[in-house]
C-alpha positions as CSV (number, residue, x, y, z in Angstrom):
1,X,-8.1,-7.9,13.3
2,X,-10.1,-5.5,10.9
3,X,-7.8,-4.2,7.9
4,X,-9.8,-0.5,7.4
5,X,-8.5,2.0,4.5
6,X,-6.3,3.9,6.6
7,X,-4.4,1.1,7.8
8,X,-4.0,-0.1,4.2
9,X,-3.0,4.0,3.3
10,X,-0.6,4.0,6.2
11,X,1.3,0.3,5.0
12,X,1.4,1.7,1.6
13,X,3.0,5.3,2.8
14,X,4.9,3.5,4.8
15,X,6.5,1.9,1.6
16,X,6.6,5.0,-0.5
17,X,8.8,6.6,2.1
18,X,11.1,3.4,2.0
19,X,10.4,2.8,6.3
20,X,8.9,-0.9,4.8
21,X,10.3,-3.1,1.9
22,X,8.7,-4.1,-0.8
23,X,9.0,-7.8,1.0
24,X,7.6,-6.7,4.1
25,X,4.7,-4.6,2.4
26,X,4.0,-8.3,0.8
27,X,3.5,-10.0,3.8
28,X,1.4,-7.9,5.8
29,X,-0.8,-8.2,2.7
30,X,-0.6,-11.9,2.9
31,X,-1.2,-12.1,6.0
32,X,-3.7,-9.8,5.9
33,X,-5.9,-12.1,3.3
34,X,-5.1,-15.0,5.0
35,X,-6.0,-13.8,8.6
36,X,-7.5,-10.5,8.8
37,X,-11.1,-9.3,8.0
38,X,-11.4,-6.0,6.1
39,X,-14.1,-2.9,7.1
40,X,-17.4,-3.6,5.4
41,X,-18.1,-0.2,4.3
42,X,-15.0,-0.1,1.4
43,X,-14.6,-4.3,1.4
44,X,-13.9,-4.9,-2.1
45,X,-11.9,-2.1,-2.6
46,X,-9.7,-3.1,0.3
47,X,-9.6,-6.6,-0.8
48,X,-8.3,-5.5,-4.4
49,X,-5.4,-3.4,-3.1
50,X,-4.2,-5.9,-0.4
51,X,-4.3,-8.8,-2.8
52,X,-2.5,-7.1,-5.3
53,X,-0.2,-5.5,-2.5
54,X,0.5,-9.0,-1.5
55,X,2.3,-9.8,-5.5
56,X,4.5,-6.9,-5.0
57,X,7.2,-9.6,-5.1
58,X,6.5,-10.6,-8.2
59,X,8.6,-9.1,-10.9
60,X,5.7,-9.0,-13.4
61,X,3.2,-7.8,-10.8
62,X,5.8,-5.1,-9.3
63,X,4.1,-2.0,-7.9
64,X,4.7,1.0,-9.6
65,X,4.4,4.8,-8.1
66,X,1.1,4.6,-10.6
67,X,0.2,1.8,-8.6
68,X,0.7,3.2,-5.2
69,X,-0.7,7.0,-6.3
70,X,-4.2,5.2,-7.8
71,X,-4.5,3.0,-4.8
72,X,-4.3,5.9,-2.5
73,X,-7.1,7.5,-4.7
74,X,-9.0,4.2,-4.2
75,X,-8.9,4.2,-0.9
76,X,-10.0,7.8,-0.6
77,X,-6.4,9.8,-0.2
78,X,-4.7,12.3,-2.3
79,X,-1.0,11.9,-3.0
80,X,1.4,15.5,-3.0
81,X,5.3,14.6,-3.2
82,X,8.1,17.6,-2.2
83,X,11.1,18.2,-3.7
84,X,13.7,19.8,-1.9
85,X,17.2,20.4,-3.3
86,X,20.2,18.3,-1.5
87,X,22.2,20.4,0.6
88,X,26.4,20.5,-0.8
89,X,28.6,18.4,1.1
């Protein structure tokens, strides 16, 4: 399998919006180094983020919204968050 920036965008989206853990965002980047190959054109950014996706687990190498907003930028996406105010219950 070929790992290309938007799948990379998508897994990392994915996690923003909580729909992955930071567990499971760890090891499709494992796996990802250990099985997949990654699109030519943007290789060693792609490499970069995945390997450092795959230490999310790490409490010293955490990933941070920083993280996530500068990776997104890396990989050739803009990051725009919504605030809405919750509804009274």
């Amino acid at each position: 399998m070929i790992i290309t920036r938007r799948n990379v965008a998508e897994k990392l989206t994915d996690y923003l919006y909580r729909h992955i853990t930071s567990e499971e965002m760890t090891e499709w980047a494992e796996s990802a180094m250990m099985e997949a190959d990654f699109e030519n054109l943007h290789f060693e950014v792609i490499r970069d983020i995945v390997a450092r996706m795959g230490l999310a687990d790490v409490r010293a190498f955490g990933i941070t919204w920083e993280d996530c907003e500068d990776f997104l930028s890396r990989l050739g996406y803009r990051v725009s968050i919504t605030v809405l105010e919750a509804e009274a219950a």
